[in-house]
N, CA, C and O atoms as CSV, one atom per row, in Angstrom:
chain,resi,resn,atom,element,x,y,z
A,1,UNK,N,N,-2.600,-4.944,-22.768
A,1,UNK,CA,C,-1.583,-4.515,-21.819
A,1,UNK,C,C,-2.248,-3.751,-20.671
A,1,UNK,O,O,-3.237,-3.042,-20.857
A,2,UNK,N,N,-1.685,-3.918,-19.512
A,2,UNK,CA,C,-2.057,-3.218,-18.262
A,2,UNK,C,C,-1.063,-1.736,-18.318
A,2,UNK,O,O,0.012,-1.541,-18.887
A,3,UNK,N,N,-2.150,-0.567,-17.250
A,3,UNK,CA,C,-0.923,0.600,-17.091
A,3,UNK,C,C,-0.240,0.070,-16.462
A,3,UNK,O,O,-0.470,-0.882,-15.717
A,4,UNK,N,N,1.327,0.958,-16.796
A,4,UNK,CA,C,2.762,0.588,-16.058
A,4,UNK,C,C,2.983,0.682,-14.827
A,4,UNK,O,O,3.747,-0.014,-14.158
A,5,UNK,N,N,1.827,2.195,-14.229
A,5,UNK,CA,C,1.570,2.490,-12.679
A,5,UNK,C,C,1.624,1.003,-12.000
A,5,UNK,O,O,2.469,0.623,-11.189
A,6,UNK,N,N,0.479,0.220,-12.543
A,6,UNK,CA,C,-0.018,-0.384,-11.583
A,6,UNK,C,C,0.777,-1.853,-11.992
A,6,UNK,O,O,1.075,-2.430,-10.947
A,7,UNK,N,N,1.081,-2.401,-12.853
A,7,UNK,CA,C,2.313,-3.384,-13.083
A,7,UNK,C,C,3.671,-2.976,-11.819
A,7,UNK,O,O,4.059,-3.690,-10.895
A,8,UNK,N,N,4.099,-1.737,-12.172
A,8,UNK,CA,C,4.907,-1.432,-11.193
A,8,UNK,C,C,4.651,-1.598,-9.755
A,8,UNK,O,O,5.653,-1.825,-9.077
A,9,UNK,N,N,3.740,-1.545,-9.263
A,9,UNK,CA,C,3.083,-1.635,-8.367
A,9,UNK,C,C,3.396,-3.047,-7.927
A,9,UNK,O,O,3.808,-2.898,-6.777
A,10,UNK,N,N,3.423,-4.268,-8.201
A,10,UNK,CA,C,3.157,-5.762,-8.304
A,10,UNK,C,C,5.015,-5.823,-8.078
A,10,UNK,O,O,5.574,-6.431,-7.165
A,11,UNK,N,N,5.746,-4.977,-9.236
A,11,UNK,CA,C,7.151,-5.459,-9.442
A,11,UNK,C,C,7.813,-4.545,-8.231
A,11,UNK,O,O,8.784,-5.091,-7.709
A,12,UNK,N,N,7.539,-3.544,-7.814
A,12,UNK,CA,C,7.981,-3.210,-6.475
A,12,UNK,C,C,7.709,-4.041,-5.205
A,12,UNK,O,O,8.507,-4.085,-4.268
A,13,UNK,N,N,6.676,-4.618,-5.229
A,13,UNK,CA,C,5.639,-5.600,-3.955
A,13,UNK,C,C,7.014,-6.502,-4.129
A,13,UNK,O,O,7.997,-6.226,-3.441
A,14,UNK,N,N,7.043,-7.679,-5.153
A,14,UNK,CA,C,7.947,-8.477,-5.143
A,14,UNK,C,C,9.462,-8.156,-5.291
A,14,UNK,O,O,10.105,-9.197,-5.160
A,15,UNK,N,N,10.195,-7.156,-5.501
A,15,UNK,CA,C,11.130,-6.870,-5.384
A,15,UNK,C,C,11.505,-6.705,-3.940
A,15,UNK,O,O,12.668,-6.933,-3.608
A,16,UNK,N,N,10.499,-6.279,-2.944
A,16,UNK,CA,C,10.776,-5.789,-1.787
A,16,UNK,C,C,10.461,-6.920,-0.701
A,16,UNK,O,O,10.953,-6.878,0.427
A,17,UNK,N,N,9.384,-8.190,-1.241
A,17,UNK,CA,C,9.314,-9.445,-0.537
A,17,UNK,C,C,10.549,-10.144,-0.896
A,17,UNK,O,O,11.066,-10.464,0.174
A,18,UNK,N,N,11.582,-10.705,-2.272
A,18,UNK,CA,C,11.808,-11.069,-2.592
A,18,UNK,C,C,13.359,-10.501,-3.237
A,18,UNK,O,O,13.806,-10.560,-4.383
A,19,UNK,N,N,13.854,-10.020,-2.155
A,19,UNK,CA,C,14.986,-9.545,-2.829
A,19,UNK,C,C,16.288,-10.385,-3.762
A,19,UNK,O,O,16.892,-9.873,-4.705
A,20,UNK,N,N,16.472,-11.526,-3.317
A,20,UNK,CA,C,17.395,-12.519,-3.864
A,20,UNK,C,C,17.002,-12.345,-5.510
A,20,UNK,O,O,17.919,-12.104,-6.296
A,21,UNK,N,N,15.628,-12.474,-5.993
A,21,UNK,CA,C,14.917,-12.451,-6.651
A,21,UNK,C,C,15.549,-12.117,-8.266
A,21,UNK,O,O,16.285,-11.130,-8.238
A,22,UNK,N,N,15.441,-12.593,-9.331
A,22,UNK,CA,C,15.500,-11.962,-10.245
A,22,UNK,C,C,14.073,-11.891,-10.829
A,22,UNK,O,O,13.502,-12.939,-10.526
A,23,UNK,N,N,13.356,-11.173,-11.464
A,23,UNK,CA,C,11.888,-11.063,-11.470
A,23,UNK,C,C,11.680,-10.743,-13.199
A,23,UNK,O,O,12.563,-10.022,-13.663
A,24,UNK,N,N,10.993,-11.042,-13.826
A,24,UNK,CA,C,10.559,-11.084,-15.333
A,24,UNK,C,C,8.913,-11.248,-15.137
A,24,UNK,O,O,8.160,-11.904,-14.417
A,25,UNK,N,N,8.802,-10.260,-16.209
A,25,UNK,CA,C,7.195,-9.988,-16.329
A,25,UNK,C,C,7.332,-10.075,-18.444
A,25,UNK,O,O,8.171,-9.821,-19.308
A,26,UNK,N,N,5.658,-10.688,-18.342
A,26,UNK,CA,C,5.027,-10.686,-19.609
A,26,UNK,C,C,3.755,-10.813,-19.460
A,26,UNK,O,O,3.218,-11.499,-18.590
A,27,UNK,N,N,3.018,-9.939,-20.581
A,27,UNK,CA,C,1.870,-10.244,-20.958
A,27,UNK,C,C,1.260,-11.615,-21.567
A,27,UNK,O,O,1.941,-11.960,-22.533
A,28,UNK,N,N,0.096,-12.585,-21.286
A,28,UNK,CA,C,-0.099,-13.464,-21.439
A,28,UNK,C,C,-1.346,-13.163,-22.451
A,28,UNK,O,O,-2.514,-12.922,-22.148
A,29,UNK,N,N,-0.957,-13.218,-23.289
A,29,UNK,CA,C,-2.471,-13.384,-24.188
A,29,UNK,C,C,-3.747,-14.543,-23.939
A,29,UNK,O,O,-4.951,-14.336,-23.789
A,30,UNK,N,N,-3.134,-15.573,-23.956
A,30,UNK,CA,C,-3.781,-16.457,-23.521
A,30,UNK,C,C,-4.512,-16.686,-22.171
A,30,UNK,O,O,-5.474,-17.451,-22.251
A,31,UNK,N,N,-4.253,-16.195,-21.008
A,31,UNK,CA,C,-4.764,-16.108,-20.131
A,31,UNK,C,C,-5.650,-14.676,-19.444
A,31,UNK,O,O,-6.297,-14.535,-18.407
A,32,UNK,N,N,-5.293,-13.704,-20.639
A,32,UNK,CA,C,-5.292,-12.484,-20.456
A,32,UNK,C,C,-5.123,-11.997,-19.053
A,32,UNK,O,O,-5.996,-11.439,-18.388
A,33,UNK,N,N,-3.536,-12.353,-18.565
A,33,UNK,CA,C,-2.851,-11.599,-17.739
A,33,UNK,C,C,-1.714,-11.122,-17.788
A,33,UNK,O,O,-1.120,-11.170,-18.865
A,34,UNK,N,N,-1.043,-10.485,-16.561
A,34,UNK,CA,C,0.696,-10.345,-16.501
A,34,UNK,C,C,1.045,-10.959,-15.826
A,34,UNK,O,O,0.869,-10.765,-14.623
A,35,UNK,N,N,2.038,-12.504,-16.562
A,35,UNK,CA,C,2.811,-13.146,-15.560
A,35,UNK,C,C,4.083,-12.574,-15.109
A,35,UNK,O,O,4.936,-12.094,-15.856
A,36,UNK,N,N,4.138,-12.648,-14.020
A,36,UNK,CA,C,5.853,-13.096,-13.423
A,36,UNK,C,C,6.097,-13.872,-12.785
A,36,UNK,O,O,5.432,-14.394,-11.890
A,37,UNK,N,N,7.478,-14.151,-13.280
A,37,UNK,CA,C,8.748,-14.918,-13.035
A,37,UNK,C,C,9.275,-14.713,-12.525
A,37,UNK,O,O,10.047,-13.869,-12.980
A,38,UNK,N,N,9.644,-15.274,-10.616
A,38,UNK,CA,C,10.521,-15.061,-9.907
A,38,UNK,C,C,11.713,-16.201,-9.853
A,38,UNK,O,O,11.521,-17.414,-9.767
A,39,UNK,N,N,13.004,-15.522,-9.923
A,39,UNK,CA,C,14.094,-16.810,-10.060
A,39,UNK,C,C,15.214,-16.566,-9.298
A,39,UNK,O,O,15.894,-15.546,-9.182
A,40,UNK,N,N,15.327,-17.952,-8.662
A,40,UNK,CA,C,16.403,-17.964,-7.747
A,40,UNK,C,C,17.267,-19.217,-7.328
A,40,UNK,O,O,17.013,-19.995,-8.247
A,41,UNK,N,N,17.907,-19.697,-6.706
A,41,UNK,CA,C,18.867,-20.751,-6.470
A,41,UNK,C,C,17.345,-21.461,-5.902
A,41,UNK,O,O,16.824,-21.851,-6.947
A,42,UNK,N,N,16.939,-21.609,-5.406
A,42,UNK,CA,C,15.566,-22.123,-4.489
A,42,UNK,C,C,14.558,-22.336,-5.007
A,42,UNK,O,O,13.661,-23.120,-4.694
A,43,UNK,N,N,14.690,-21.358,-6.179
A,43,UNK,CA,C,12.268,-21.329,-6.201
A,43,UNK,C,C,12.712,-20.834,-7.723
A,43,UNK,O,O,13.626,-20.174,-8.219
A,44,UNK,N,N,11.635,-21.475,-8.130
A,44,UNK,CA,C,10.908,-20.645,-9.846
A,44,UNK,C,C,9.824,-20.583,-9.285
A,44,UNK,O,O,9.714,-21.601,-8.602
A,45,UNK,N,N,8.712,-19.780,-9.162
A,45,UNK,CA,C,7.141,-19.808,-8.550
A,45,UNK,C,C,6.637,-18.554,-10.244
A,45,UNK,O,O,7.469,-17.940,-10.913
A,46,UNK,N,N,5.267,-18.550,-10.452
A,46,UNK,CA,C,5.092,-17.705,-11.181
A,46,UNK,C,C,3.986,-17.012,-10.455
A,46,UNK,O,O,3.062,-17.705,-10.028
A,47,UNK,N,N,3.977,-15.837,-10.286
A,47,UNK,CA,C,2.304,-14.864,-10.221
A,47,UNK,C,C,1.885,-14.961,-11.391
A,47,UNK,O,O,2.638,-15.101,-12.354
A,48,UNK,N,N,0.678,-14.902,-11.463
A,48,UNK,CA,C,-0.184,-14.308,-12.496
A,48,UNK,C,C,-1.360,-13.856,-11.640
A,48,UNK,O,O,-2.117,-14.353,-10.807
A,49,UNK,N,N,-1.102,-12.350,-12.401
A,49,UNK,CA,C,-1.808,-11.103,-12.266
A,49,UNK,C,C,-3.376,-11.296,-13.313
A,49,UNK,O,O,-3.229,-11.008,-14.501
A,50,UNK,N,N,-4.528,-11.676,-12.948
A,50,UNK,CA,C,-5.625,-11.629,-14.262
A,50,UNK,C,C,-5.808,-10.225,-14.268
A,50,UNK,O,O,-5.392,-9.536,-13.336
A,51,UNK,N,N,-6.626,-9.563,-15.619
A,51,UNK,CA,C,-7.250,-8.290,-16.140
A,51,UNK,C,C,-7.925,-7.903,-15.163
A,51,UNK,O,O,-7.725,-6.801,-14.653
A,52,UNK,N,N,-9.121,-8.994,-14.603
A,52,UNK,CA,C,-9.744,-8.574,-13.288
A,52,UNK,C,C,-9.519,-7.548,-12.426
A,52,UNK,O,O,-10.063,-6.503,-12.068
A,53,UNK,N,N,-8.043,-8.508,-12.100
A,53,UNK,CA,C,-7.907,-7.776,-10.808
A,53,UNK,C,C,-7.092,-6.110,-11.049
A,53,UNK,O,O,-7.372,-5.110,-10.389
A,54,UNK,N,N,-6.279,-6.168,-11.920
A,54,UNK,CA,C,-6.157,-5.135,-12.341
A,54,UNK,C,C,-6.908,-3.800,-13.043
A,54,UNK,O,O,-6.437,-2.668,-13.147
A,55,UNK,N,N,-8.278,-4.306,-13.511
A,55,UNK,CA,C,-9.424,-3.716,-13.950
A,55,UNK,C,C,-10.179,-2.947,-12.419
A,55,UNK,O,O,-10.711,-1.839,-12.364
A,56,UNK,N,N,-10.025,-3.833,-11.415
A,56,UNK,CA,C,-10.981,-3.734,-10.605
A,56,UNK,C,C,-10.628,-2.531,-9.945
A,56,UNK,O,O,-11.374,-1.555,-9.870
A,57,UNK,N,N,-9.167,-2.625,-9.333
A,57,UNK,CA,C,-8.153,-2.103,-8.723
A,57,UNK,C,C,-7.766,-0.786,-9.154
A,57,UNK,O,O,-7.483,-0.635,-10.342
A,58,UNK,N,N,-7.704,0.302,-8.268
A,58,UNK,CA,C,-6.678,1.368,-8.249
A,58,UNK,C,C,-4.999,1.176,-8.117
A,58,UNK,O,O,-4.790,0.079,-7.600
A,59,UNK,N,N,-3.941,1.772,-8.368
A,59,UNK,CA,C,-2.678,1.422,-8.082
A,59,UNK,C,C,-2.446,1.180,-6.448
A,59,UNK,O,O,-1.790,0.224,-6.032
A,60,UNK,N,N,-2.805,1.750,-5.943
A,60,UNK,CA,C,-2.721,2.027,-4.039
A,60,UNK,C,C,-3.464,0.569,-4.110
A,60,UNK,O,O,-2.854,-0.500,-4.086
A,61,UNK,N,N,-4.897,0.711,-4.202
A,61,UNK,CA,C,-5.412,-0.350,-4.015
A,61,UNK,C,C,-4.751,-2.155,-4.324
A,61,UNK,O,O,-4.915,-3.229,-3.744
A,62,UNK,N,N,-4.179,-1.822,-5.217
A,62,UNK,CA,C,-3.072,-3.285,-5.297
A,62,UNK,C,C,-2.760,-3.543,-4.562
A,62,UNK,O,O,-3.247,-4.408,-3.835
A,63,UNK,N,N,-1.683,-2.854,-4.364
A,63,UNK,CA,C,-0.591,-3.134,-2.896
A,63,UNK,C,C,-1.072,-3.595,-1.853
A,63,UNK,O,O,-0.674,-4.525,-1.152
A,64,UNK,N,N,-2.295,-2.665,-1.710
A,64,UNK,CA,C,-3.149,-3.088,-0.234
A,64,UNK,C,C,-3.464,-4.439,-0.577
A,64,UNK,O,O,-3.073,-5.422,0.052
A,65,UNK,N,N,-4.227,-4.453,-1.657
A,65,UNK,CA,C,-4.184,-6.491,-1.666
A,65,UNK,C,C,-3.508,-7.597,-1.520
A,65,UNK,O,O,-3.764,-8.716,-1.073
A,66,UNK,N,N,-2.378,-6.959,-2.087
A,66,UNK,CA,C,-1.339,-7.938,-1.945
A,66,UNK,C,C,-0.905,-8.459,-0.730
A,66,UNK,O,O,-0.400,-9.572,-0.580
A,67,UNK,N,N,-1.237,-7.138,0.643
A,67,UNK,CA,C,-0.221,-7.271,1.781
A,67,UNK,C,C,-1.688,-7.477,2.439
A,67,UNK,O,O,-1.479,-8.152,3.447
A,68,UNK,N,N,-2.924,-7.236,2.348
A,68,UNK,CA,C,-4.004,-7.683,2.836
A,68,UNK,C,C,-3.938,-9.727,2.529
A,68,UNK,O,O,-3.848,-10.855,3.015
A,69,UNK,N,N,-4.040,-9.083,1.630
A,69,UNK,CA,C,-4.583,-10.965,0.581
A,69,UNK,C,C,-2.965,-12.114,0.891
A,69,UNK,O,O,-2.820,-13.251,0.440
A,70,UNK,N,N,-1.976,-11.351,1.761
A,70,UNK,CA,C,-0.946,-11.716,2.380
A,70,UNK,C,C,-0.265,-13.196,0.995
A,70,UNK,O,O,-0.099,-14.409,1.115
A,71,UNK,N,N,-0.078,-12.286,-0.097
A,71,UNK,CA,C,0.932,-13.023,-0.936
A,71,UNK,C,C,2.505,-13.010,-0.485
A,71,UNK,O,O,3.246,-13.503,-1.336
A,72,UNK,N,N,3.135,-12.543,0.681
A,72,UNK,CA,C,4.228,-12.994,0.831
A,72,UNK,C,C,4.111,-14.525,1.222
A,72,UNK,O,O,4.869,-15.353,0.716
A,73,UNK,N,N,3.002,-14.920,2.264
A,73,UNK,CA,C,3.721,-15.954,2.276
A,73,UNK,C,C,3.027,-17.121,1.331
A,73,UNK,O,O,3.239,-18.289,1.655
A,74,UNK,N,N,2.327,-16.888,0.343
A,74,UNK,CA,C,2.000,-17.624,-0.795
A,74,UNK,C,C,3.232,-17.827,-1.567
A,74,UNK,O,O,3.189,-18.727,-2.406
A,75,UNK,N,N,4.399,-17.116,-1.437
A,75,UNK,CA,C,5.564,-16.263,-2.376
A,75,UNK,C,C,6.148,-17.739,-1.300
A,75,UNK,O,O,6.374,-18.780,-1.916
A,76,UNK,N,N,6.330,-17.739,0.041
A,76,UNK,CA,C,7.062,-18.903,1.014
A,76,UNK,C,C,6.851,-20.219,0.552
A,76,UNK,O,O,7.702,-21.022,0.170
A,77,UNK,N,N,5.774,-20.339,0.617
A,77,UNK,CA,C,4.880,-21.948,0.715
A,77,UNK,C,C,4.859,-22.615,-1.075
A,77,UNK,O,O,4.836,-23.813,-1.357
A,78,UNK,N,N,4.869,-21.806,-1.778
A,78,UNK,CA,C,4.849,-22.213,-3.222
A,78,UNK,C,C,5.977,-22.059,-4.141
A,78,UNK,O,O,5.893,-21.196,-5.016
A,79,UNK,N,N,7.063,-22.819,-4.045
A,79,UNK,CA,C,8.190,-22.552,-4.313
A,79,UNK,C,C,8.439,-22.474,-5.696
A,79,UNK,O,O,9.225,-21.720,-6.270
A,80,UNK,N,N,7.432,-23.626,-6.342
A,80,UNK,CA,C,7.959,-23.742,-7.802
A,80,UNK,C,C,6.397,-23.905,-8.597
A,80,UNK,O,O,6.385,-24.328,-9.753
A,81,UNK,N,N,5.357,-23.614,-8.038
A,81,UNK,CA,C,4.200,-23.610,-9.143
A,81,UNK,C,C,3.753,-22.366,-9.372
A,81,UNK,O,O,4.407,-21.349,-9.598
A,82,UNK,N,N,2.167,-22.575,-9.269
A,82,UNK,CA,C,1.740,-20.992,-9.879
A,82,UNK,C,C,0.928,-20.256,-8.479
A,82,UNK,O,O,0.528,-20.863,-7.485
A,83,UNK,N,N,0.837,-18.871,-8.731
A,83,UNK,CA,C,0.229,-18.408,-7.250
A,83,UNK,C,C,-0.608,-17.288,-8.527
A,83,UNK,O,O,-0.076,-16.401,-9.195
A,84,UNK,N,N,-1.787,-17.652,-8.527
A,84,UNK,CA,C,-2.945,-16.922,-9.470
A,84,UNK,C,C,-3.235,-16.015,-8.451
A,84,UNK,O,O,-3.103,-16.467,-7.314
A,85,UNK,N,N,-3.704,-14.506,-8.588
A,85,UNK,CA,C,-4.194,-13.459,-8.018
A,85,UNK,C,C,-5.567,-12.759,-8.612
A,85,UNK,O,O,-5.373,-11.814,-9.377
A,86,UNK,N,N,-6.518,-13.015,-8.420
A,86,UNK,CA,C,-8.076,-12.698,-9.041
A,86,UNK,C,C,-8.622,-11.771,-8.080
A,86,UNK,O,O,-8.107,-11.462,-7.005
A,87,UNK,N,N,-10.025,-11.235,-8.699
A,87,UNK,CA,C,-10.228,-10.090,-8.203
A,87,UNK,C,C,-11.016,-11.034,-6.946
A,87,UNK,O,O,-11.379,-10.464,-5.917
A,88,UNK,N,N,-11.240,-12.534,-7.144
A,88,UNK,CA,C,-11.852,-13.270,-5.604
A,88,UNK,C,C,-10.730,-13.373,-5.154
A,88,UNK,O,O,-10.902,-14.077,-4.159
A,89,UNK,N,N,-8.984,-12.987,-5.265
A,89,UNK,CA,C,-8.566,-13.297,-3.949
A,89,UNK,C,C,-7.078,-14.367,-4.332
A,89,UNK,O,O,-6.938,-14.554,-5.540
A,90,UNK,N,N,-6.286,-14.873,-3.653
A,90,UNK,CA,C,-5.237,-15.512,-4.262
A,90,UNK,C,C,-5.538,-17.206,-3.727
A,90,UNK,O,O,-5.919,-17.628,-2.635
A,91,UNK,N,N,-5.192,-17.912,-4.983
A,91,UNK,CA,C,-4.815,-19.308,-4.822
A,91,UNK,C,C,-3.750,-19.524,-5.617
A,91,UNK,O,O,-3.108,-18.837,-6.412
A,92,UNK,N,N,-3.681,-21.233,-5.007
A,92,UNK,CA,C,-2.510,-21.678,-5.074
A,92,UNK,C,C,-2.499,-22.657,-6.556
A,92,UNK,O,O,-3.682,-22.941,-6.746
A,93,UNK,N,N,-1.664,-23.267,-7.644
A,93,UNK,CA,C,-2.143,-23.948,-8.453
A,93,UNK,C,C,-0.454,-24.942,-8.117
A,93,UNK,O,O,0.387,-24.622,-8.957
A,94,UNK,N,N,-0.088,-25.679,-7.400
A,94,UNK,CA,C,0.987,-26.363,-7.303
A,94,UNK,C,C,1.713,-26.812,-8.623
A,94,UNK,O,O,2.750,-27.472,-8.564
C-alpha cells in the first residue's frame, strides 16, 4: 500500500480535472500499483499509479507531475484505455 497523503494527492488531481467523474481506487498487487477508475456517461479510462513513481515522489511533488507531465489531457484523448504514470513519465496503453 501507498501513504494516503500522497494517493490523495492523485484523487484530488482527478477530482478537480474530472468533475462529472465518479473515481474508484485499488491497490493492484499484480502490477504493484494504485489503479483508478474514472466513470462516466463518456469514458471508463484507468490511471495506474506504479510504486516508482510514488516511491520516487514527495506529496507536492506529485501534483507537480501530474500538471507538469500534463495528464489532463491524457485524461481528454484516452477515453476508455489505460494512461500508465512511471517515474519516466506518462503513456498511453489504448
Amino acid at each position: 500500500m501507498f501513504p494516503t497523503e500522497k494517493l490523495d494527492m492523485v484523487r484530488i488531481y482527478l477530482r478537480a480535472k474530472c468533475p462529472d467523474c465518479a473515481i474508484e481506487d485499488h491497490y493492484d498487487s499484480e502490477r504493484i500499483s494504485q489503479t483508478f477508475q474514472l466513470k462516466d456517461k463518456d469514458r471508463i479510462p484507468l490511471v495506474i499509479v506504479s510504486k516508482s513513481f510514488f516511491d520516487k515522489h514527495s506529496t507536492v511533488e506529485i501534483l507537480l507531475r501530474l500538471i507538469d507531465d500534463h495528464l489532463d489531457r491524457h485524461l481528454k484523448s484516452n477515453t476508455k484505455g489505460c494512461i500508465i504514470i512511471t517515474d519516466e513519465g506518462i503513456e498511453e496503453d489504448p
